[in-house]
Phi, psi and omega in degrees: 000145184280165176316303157338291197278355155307287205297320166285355170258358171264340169313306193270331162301346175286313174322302285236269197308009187264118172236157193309135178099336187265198187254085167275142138303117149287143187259165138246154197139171212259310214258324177309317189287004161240042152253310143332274210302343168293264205328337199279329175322295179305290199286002149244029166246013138102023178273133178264101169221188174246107191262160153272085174289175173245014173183175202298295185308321189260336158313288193298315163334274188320343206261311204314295166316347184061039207236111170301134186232135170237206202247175136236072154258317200265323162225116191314355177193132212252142137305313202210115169262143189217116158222187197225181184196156164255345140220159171250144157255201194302269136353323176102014172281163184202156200250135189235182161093021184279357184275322206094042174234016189303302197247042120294318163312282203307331162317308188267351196269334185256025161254333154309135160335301234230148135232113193246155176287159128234139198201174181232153200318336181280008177280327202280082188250177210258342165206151206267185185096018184285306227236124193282117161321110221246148170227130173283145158240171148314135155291327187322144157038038189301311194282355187286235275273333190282316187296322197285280222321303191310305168314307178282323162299341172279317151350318194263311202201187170324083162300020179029233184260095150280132189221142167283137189292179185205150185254185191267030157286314182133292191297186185308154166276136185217132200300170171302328191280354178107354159267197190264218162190127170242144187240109191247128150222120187294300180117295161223136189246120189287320153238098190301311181269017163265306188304315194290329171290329174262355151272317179317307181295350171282088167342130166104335198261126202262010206166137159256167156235043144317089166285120169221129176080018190253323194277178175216349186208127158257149184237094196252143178255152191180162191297340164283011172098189200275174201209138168233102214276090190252169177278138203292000000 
């Protein structure tokens, strides 16, 4: 199987845990949207759920799929998050937010029972940071925040390569929510959750993409078929 077709076979093994009545996380992402377009399938075959999206974009997926959608205002707590990454380690932290959705996922992934990852095997390092950090900031004062970020990441390790995402304009890149991105590539992230904690202490920074303690389940697809990743 080609990568593409990884992804989509670890997407329709997540359908496996999906049941009438609940309340999904929508993921972003290459490998979330085809766990969309699998469920708008089931639901117009007559599977009765709800999504949560975690962005504009798996929103418009999701409306396009005919997959009823709500808030989470309307509903305060998810069954189920089916969302990709961009790298997993070993243990199930992860690094997310190569879409520019980190911290809408994250919003919905710690509003959830359950989060399971999908992904196809090349996500999968023996340690993260390979794959450039994504951090949401505040525009205010972005490069004042960008000097704290560096400063709280020297604080942990190497602070490496800081960089402003850039669109495919040419200008700044901007989140659903109206922020900024600094993408650090680290290289290695020596402690995620010492590091995710000295990033969190920065005034401006409004999100990371650490995931640490949230998935339970990974579903990796690779040319020998899915795998399945559970958190220890």
């Amino acid at each position: 199987m080609n990568a593409e077709q990884c992804k989509r076979a670890a997407a329709a093994k997540a359908l496996d845990l999906v049941r009438p009545g609940m309340r999904l996380g929508l993921g972003t992402g290459s490998t979330a949207k085809h766990f969309v377009e699998l469920l708008g399938e089931r639901v117009r075959g007559g599977l009765d759920v709800v999504g949560v999206p975690t962005s504009e974009a798996t929103q418009a997926a999701a409306l396009r799929a005919g997959i009823p959608l709500a808030t989470l205002d309307e509903i305060p707590e998810v069954d189920l998050t089916v969302d990709g990454a961009d790298e997993i380690a070993p243990d199930l932290t992860l690094i997310k937010g190569g879409g520019g959705a980190l911290l809408r996922e994250k919003i919905v992934a710690a509003a959830s029972s359950r989060m399971v990852v999908i992904a196809d095997e090349s996500k999968c390092v023996p340690a993260l940071g390979r794959f450039p950090l994504p951090i949401e900031i505040a525009s205010f004062a972005a490069g004042a925040t960008l000097r704290a970020v560096r400063a709280a990441i020297g604080r942990v390790q190497e602070p490496g390569r800081l960089d402003f995402r850039q669109g495919r304009d040419g200008h700044a890149f901007v989140t659903d929510g109206g922020h900024w991105i600094i993408d650090a590539a680290l290289g290695r992230v020596e402690n995620p959750a010492l590091l995710a904690r000295a990033l969190e202490a920065v005034p401006g920074v409004m999100e990371h993409g650490l995931f640490v303690g949230l998935a339970s389940l990974a579903i990796v697809g690779g040319p020998d078929g899915v795998r399945m990743i559970e958190r220890g």
